[in-house]
PyMOL Python script that loads the backbone (N, CA, C, O; Angstrom):
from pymol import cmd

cmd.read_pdbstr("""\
ATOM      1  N   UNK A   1     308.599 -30.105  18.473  1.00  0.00           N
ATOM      2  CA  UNK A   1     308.417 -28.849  19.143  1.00  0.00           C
ATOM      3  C   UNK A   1     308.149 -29.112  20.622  1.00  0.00           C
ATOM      4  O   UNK A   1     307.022 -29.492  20.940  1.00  0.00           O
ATOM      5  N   UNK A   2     309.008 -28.958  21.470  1.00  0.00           N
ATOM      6  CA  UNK A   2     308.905 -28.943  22.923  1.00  0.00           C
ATOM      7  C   UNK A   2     307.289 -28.505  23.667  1.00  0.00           C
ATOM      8  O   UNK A   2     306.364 -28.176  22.924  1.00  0.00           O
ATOM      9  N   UNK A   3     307.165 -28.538  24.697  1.00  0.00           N
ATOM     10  CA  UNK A   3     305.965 -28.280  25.294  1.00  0.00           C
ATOM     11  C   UNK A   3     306.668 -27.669  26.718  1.00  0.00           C
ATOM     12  O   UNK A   3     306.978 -28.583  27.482  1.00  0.00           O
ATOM     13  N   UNK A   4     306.946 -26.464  27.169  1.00  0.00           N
ATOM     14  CA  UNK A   4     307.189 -26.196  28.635  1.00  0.00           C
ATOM     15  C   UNK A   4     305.859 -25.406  29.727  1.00  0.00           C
ATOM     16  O   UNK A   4     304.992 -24.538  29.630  1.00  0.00           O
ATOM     17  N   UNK A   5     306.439 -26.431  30.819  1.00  0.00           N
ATOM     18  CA  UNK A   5     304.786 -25.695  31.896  1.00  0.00           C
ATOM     19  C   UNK A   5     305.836 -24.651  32.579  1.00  0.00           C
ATOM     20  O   UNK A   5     307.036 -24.700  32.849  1.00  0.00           O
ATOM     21  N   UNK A   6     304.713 -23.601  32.739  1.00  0.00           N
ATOM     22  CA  UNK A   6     305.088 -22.977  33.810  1.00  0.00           C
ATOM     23  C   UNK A   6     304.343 -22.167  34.371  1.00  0.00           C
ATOM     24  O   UNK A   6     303.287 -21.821  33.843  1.00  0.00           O
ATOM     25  N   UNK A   7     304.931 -21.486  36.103  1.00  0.00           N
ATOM     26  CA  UNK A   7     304.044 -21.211  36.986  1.00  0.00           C
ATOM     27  C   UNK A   7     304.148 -19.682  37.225  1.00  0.00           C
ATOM     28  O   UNK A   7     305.105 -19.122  37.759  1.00  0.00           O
ATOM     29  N   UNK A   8     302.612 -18.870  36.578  1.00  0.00           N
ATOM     30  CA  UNK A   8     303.094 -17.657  37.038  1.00  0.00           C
ATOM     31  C   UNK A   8     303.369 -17.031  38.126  1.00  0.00           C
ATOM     32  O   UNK A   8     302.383 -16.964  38.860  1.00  0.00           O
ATOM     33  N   UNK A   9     304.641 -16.359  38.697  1.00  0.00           N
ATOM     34  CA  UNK A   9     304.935 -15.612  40.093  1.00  0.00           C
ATOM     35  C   UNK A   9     303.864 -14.725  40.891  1.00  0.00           C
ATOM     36  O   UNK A   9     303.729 -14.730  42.114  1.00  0.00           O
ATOM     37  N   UNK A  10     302.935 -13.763  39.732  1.00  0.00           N
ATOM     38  CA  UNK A  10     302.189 -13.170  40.534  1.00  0.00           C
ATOM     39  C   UNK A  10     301.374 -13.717  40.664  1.00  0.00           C
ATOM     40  O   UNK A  10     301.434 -14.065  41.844  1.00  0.00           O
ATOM     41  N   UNK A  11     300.257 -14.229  40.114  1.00  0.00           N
ATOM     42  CA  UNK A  11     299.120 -14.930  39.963  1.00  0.00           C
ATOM     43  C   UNK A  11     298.439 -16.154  40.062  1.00  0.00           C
ATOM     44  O   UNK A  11     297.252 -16.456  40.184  1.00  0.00           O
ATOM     45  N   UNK A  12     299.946 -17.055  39.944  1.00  0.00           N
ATOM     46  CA  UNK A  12     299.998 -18.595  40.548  1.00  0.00           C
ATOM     47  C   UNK A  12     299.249 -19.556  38.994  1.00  0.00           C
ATOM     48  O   UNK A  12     299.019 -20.753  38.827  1.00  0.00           O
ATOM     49  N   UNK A  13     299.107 -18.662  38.333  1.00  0.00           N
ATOM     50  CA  UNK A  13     298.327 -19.672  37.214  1.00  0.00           C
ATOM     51  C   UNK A  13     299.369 -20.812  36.449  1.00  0.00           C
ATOM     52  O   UNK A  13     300.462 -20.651  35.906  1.00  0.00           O
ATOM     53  N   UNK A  14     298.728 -21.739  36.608  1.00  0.00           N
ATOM     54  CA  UNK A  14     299.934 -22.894  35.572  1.00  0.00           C
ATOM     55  C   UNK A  14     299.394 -22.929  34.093  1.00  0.00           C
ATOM     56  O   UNK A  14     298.232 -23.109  33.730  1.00  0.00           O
ATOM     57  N   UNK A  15     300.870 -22.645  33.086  1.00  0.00           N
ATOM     58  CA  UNK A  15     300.198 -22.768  31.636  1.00  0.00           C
ATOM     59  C   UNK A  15     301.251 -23.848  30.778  1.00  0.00           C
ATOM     60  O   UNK A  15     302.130 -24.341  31.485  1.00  0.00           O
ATOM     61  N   UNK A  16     301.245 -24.097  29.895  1.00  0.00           N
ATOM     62  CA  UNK A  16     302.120 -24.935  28.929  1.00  0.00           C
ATOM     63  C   UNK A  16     301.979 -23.620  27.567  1.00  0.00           C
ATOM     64  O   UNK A  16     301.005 -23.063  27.060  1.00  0.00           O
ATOM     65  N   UNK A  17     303.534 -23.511  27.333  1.00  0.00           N
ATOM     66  CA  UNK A  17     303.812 -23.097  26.191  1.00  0.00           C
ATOM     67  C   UNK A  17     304.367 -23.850  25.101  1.00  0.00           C
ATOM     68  O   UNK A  17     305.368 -24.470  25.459  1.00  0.00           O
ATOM     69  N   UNK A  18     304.104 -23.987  24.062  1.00  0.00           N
ATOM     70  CA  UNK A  18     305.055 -24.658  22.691  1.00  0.00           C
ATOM     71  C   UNK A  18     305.407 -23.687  22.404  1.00  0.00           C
ATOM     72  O   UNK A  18     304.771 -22.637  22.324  1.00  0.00           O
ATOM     73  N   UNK A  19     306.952 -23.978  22.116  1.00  0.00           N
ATOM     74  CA  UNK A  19     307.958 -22.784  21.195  1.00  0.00           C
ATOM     75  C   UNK A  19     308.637 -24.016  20.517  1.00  0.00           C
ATOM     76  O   UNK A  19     309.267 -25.018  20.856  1.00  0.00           O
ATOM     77  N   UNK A  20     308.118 -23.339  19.233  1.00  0.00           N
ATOM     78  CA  UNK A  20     308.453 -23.603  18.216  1.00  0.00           C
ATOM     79  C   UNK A  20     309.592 -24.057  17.664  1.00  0.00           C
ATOM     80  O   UNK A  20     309.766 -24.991  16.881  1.00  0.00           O
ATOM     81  N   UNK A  21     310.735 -22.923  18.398  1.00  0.00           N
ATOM     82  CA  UNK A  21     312.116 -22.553  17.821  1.00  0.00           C
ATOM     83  C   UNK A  21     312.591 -22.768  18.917  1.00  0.00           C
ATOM     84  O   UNK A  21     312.057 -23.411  19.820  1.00  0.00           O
ATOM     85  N   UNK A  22     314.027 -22.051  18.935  1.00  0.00           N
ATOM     86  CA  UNK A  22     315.143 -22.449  20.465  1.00  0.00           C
ATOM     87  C   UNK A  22     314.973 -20.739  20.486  1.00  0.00           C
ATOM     88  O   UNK A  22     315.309 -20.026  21.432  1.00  0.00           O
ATOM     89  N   UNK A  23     314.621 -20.467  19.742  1.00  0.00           N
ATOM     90  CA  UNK A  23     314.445 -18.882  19.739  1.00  0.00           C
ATOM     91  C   UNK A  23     313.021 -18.271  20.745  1.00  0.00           C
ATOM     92  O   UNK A  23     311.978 -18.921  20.811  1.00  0.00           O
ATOM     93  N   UNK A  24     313.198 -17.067  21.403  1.00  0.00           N
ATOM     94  CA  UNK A  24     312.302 -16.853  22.496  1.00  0.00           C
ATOM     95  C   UNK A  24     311.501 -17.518  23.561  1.00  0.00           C
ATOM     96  O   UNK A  24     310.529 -17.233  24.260  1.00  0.00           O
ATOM     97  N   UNK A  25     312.237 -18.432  23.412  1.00  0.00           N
ATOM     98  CA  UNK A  25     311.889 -18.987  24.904  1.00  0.00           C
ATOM     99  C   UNK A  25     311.789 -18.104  26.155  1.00  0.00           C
ATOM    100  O   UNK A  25     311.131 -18.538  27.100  1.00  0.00           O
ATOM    101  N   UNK A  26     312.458 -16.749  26.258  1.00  0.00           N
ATOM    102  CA  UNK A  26     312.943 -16.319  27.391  1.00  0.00           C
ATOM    103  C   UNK A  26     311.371 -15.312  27.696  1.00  0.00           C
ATOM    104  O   UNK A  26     310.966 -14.718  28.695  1.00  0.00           O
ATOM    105  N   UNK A  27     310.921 -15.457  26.591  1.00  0.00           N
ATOM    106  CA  UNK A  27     309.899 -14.365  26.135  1.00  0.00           C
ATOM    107  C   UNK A  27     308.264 -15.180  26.304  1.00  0.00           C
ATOM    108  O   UNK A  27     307.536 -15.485  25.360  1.00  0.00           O
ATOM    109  N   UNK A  28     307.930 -15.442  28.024  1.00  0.00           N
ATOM    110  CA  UNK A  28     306.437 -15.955  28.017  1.00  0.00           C
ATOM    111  C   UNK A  28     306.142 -14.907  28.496  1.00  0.00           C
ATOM    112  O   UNK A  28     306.820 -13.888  28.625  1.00  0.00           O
ATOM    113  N   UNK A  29     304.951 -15.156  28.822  1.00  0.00           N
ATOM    114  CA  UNK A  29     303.748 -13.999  29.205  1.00  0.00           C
ATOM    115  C   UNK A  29     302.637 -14.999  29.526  1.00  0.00           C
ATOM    116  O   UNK A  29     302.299 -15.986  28.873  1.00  0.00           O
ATOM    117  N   UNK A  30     302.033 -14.423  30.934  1.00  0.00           N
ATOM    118  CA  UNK A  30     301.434 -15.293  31.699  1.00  0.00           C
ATOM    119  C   UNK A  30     299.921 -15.301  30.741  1.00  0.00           C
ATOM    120  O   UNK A  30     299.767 -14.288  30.059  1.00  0.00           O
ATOM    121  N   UNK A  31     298.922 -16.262  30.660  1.00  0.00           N
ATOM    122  CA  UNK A  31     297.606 -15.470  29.691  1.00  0.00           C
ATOM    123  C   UNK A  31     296.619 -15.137  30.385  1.00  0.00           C
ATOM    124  O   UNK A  31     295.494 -14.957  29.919  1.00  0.00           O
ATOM    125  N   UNK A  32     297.023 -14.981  31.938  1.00  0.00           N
ATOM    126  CA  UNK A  32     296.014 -14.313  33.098  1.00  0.00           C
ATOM    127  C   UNK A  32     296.294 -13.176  32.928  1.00  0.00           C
ATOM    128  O   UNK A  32     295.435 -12.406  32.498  1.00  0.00           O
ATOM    129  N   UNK A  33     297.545 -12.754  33.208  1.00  0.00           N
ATOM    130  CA  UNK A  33     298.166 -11.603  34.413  1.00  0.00           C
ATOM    131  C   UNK A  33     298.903 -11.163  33.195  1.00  0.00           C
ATOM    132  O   UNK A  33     299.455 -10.097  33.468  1.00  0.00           O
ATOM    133  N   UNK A  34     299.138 -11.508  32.026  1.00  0.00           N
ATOM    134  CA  UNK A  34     300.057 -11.183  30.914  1.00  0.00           C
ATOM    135  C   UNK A  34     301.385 -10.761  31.774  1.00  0.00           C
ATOM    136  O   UNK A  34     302.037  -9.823  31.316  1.00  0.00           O
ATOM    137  N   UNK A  35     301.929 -11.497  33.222  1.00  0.00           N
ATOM    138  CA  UNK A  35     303.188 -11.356  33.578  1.00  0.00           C
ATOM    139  C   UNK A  35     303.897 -11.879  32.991  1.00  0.00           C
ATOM    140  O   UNK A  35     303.466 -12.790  32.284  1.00  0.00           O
ATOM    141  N   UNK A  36     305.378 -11.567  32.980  1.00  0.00           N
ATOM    142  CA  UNK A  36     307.015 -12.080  32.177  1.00  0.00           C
ATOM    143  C   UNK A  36     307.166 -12.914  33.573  1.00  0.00           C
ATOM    144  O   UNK A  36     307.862 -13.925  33.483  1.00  0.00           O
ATOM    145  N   UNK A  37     306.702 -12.671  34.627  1.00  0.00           N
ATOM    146  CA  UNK A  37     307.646 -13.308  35.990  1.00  0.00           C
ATOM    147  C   UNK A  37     307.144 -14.655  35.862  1.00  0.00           C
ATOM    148  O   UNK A  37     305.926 -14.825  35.896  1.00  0.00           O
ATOM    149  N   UNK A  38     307.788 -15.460  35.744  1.00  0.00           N
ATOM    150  CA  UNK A  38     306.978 -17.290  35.662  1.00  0.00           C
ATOM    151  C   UNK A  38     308.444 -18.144  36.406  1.00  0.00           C
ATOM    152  O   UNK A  38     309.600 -17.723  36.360  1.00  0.00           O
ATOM    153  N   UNK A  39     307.996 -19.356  37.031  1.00  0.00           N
ATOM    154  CA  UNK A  39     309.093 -20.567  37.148  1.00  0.00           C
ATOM    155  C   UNK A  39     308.688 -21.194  36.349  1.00  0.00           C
ATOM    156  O   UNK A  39     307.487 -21.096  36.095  1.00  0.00           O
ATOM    157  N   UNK A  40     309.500 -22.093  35.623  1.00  0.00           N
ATOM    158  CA  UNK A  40     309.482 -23.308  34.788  1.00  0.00           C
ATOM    159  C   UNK A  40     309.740 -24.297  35.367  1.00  0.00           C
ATOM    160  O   UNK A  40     310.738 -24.680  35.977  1.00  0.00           O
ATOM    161  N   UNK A  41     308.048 -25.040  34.994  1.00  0.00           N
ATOM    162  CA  UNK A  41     308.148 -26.344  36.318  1.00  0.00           C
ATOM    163  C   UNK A  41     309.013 -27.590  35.357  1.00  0.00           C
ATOM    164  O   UNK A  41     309.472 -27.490  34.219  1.00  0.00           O
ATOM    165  N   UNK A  42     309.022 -28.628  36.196  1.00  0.00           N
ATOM    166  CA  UNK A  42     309.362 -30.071  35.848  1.00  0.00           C
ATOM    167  C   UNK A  42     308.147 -30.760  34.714  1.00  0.00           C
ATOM    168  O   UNK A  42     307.038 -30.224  34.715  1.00  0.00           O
ATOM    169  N   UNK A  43     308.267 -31.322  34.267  1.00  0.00           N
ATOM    170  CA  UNK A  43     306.826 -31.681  33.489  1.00  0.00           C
ATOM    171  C   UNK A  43     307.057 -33.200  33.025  1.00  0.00           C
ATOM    172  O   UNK A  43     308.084 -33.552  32.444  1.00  0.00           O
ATOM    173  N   UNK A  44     305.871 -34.166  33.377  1.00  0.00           N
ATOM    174  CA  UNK A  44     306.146 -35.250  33.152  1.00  0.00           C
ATOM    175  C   UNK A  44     305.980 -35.708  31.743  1.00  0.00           C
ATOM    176  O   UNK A  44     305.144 -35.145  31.037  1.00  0.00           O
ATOM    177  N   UNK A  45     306.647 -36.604  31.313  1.00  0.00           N
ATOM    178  CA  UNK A  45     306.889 -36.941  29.989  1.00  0.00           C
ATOM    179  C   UNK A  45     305.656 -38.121  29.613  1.00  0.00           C
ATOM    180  O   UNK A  45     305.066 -38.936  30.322  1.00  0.00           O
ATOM    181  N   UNK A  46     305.604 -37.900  28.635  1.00  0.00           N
ATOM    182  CA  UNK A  46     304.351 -38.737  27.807  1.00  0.00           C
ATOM    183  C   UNK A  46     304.096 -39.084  26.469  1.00  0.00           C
ATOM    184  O   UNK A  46     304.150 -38.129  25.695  1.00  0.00           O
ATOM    185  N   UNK A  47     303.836 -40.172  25.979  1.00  0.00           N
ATOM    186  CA  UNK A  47     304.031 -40.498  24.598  1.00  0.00           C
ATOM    187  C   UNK A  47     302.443 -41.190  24.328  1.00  0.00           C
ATOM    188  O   UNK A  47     301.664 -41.760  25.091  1.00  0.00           O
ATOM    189  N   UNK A  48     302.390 -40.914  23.160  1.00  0.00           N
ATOM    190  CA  UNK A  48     300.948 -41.644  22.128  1.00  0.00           C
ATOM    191  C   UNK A  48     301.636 -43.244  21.419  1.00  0.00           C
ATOM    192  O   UNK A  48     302.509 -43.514  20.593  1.00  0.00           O
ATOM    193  N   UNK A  49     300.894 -43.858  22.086  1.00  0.00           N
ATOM    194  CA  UNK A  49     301.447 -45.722  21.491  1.00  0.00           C
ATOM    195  C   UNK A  49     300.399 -46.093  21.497  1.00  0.00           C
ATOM    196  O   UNK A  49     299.432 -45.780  22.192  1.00  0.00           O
ATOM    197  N   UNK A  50     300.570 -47.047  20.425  1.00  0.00           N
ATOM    198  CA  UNK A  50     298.954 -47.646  20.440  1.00  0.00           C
ATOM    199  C   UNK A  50     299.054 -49.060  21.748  1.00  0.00           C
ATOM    200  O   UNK A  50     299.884 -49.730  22.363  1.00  0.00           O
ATOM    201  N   UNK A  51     297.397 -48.853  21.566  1.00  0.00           N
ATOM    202  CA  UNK A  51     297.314 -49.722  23.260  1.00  0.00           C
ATOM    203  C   UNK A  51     297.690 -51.489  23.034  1.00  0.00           C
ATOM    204  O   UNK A  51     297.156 -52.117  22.120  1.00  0.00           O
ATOM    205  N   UNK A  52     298.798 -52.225  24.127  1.00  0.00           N
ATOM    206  CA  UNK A  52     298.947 -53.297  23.893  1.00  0.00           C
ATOM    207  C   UNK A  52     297.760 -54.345  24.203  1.00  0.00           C
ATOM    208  O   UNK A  52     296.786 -54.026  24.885  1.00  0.00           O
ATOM    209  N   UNK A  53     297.908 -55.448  23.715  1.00  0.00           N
ATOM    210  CA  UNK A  53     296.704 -56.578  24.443  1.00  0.00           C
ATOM    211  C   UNK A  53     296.959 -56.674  25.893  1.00  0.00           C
ATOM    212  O   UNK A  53     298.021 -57.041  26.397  1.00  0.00           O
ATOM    213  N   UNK A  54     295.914 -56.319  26.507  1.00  0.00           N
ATOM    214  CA  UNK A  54     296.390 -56.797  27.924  1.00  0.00           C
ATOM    215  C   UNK A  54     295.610 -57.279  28.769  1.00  0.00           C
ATOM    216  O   UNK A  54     295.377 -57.005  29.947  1.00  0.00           O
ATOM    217  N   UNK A  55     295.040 -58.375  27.732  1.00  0.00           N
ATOM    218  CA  UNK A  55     293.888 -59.565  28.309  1.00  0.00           C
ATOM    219  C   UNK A  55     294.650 -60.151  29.387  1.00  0.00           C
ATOM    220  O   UNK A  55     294.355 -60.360  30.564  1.00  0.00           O
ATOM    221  N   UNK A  56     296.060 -60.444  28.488  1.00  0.00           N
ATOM    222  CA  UNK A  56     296.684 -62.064  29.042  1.00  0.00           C
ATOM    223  C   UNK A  56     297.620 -61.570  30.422  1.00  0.00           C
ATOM    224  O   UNK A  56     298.487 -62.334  30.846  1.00  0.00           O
ATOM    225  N   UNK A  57     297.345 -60.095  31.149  1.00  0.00           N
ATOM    226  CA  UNK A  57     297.694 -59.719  31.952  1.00  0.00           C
ATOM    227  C   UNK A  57     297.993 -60.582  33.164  1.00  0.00           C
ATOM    228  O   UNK A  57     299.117 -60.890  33.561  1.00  0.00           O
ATOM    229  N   UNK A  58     297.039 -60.867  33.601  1.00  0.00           N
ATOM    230  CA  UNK A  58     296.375 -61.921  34.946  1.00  0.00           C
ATOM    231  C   UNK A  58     297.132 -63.286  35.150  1.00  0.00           C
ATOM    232  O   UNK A  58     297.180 -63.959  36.180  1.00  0.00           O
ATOM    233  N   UNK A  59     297.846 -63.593  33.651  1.00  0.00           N
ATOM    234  CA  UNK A  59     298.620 -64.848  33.644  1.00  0.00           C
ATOM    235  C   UNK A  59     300.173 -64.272  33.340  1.00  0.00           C
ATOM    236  O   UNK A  59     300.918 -65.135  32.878  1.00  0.00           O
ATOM    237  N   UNK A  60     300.672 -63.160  33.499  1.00  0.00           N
ATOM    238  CA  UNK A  60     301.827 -62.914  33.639  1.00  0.00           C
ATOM    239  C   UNK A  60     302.600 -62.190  32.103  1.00  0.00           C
ATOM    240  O   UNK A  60     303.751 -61.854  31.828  1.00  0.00           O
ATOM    241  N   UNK A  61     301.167 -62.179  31.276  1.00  0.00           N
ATOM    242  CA  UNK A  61     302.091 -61.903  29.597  1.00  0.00           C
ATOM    243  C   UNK A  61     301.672 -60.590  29.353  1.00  0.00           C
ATOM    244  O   UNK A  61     302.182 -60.070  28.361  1.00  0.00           O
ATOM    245  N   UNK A  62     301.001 -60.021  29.898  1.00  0.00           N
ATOM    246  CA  UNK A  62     300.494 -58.697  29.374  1.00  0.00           C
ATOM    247  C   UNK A  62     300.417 -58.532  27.798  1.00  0.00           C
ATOM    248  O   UNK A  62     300.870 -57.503  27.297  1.00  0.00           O
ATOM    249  N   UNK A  63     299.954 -59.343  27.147  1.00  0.00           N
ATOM    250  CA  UNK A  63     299.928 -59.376  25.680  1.00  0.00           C
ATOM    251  C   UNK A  63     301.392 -59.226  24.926  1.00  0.00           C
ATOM    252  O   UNK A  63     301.436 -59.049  23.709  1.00  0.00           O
ATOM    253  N   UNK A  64     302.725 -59.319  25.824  1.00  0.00           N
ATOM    254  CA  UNK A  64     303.475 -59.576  25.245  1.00  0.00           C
ATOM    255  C   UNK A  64     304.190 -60.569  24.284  1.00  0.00           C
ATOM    256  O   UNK A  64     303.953 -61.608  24.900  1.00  0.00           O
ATOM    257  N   UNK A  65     304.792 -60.898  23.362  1.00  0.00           N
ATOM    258  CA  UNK A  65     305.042 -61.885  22.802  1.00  0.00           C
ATOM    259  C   UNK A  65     306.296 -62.970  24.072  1.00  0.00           C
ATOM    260  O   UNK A  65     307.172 -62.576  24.842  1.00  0.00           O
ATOM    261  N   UNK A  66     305.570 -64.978  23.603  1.00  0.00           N
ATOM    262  CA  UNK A  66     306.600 -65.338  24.091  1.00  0.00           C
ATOM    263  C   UNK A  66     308.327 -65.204  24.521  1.00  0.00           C
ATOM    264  O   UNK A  66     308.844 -65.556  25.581  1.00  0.00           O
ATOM    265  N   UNK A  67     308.789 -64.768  23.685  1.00  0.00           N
ATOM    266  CA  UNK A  67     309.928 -64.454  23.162  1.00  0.00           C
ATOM    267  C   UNK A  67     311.075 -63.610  24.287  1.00  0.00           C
ATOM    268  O   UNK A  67     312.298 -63.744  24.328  1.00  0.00           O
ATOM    269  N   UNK A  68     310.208 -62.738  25.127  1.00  0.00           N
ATOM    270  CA  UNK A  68     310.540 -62.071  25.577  1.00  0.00           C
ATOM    271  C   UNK A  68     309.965 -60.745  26.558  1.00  0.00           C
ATOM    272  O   UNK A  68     308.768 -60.765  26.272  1.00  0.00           O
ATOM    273  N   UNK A  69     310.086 -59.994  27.214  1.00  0.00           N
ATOM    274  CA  UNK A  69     309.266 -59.050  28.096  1.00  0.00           C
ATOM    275  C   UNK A  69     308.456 -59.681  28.380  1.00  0.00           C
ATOM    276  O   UNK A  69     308.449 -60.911  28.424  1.00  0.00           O
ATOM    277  N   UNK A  70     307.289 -58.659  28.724  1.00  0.00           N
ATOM    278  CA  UNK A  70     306.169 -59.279  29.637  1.00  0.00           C
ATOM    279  C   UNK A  70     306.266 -58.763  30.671  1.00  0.00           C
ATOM    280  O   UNK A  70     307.343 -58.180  30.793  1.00  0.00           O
ATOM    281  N   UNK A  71     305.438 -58.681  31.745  1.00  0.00           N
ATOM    282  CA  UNK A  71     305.447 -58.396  33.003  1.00  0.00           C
ATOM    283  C   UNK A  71     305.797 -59.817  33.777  1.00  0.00           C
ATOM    284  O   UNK A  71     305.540 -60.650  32.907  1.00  0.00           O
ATOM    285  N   UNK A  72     306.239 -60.526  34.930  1.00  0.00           N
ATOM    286  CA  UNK A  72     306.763 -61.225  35.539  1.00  0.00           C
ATOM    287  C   UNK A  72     305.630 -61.301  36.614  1.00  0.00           C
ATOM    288  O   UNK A  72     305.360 -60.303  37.282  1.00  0.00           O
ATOM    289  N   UNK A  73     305.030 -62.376  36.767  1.00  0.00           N
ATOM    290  CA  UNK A  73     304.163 -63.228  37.775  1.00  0.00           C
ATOM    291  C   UNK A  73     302.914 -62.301  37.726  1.00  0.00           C
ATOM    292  O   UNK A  73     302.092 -62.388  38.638  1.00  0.00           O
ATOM    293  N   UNK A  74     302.743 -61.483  36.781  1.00  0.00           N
ATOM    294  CA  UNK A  74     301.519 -60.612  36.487  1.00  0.00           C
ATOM    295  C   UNK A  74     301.601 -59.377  37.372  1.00  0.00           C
ATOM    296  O   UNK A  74     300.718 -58.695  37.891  1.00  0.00           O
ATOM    297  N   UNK A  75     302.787 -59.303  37.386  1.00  0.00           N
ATOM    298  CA  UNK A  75     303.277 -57.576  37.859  1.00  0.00           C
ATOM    299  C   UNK A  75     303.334 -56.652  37.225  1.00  0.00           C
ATOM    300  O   UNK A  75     304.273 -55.915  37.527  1.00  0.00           O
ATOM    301  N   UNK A  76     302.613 -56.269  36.287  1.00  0.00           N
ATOM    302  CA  UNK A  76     303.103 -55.241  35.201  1.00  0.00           C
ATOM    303  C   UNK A  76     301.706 -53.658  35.859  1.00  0.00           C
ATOM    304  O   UNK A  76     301.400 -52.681  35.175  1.00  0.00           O
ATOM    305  N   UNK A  77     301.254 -53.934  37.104  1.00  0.00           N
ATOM    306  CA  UNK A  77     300.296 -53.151  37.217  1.00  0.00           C
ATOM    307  C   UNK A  77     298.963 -52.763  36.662  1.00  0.00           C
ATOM    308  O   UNK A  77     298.189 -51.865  36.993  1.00  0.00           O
ATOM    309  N   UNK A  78     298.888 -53.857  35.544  1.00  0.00           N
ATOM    310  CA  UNK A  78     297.214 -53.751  34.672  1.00  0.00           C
ATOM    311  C   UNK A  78     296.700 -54.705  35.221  1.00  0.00           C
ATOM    312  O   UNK A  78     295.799 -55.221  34.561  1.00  0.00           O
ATOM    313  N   UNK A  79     296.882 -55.088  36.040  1.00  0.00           N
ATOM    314  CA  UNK A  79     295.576 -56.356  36.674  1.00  0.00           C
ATOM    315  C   UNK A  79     295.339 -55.996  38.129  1.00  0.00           C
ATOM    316  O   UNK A  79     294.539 -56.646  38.804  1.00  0.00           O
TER     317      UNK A  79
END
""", "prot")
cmd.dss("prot")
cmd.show_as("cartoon", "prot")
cmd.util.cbc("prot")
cmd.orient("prot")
């Protein structure tokens, strides 16, 4: 089920709607101003992963396995 933000026209309030369906989307309502007038912003994407080891950061592995990936000379931004 999607998640869309958007910004109401009169009132300026930012909300996130889930719709359910592909059905009524067209149909928000602000939950300030109960306005229809809204933009639909950009919204950054985000996922639930469980957290990697990232002791071995500092030496270039970010808890990745030998094998492969890893961050490179301990660039991966966690150290």
């Amino acid at each position: 089920m999607p998640v869309f933000e958007y910004q109401c026209k009169e009132c300026d309030t930012r909300y996130e709607v889930l719709h359910k369906s592909s059905e009524n989307k067209d149909v928000v309502n602000c939950p300030e101003c109960k306005s229809t007038e809204h933009i639909k912003l950009i919204s950054a994407f985000s996922s639930v992963n469980s957290s990697p080891d990232i002791s071995g950061c500092s030496t270039g592995s970010c808890g990745m396995p030998s094998y492969g990936g890893g961050c490179q000379g301990g660039m991966c931004g966690l150290n």
